[in-house]
Residue, then its C-alpha position, 0 to 999 in steps of 0.5 A: x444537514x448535508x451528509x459527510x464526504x466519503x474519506x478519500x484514499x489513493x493506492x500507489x502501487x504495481x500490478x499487485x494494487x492494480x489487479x493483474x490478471x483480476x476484474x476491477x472489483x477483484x483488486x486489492x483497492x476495490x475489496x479493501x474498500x468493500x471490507x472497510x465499508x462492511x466495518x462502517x467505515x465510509x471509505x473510497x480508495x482510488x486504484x493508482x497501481x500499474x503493473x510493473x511498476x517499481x519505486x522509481x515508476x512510483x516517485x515519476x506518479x506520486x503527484x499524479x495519485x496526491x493531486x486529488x488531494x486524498x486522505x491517506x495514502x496506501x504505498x505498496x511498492x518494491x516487489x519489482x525492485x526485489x525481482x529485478x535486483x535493485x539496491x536497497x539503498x535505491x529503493x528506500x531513497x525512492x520511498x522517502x522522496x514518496x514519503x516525502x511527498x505525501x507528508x507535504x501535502x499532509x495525506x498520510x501513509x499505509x507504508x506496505x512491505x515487501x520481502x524480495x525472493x529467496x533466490x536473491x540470497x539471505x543477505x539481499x533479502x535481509x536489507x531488502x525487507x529492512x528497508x521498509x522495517x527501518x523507514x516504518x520505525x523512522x518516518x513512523x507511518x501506518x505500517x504493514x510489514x509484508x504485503x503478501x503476507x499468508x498468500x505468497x507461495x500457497x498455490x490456491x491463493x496465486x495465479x498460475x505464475x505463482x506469485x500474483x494473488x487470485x480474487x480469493x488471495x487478494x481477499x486474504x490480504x484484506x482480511x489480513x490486512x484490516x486491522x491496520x487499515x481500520x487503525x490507520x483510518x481511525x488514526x486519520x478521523x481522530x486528526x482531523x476531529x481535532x483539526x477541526x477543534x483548534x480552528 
């Protein structure tokens, strides 16, 4: 009997997915990979982050990352639509049309939030992070409310510019970050277990 194939995860995002400033195996994908298959989980998730990508770079790409036709998907953009001021109704119009996307090629999504910077105002900031809040309550994918969760602003997880992780914060987003990437792929094992019964 031949042994299964590994799930396949893609992750879409910006330079925060592809690893600015980091080797390949420092980026978030390759370390989520490794904390998954330390948990048993048989995983591989290729790297489609691009640095400085935003929503609309992500909606020009999304074919691209849903072409090898994955398992899962894991979104995480919208940090550069926030630094650069973009309206929240432009981001989450590219975030459905991502969301879209995936869920006619029947690969579900780990929808990650982002929170725009405290110098944009309360107000920007409020229905930034409520973009992401209300499309997790609405489409209902898998959902982790803020990306850099425990690491943004703490100078010993940064780079020097002070918003990127360095290989130990992009560890912390794993750790912090597993439970829902556990659950989200149990959730993806537990649909296709009874795919396959109903044929």
């Amino acid at each position: 009997m031949s042994r299964a194939e590994p799930l396949r995860l893609a992750a879409l995002g910006d330079s925060l997915t592809a690893g600015y400033g980091l080797t390949a195996s420092e980026a978030f994908p390759a370390v989520l990979e490794n904390a998954l298959r330390k948990a048993g989980y048989d995983v591989t998730i290729a790297n489609f982050g691009v640095s400085g990508d935003t929503t609309a770079g992500g909606v020009s790409r999304i074919e691209q990352a849903l072409s090898s036709s994955p398992g899962g998907l894991i979104l995480e953009l919208g940090a550069n639509d926030g630094l650069r001021g973009f309206e929240p109704a432009f981001v989450r119009q590219n975030l459905e049309i991502m969301l879209d996307a995936a869920k006619a090629r029947g690969v579900p999504v780990l929808l990650c939030g982002m929170y725009a910077l405290a110098n944009m105002g309360k107000a920007y900031g409020d229905e930034f992070r409520a973009v992401f809040v209300d499309l997790a309550a609405e489409r209902k994918p898998a959902f982790y409310p803020f990306f850099l969760d425990g690491v943004f602003g703490q100078e010993d997880l940064t780079l020097p510019d002070g918003v990127h992780p360095n290989a130990e914060g992009v560890r912390k987003i794993v750790q912090r970050m597993l439970p829902t990437a556990i659950a989200f792929i149990q959730s993806i094992q537990a649909a296709s277990k009874a795919a396959a019964k109903a044929n």
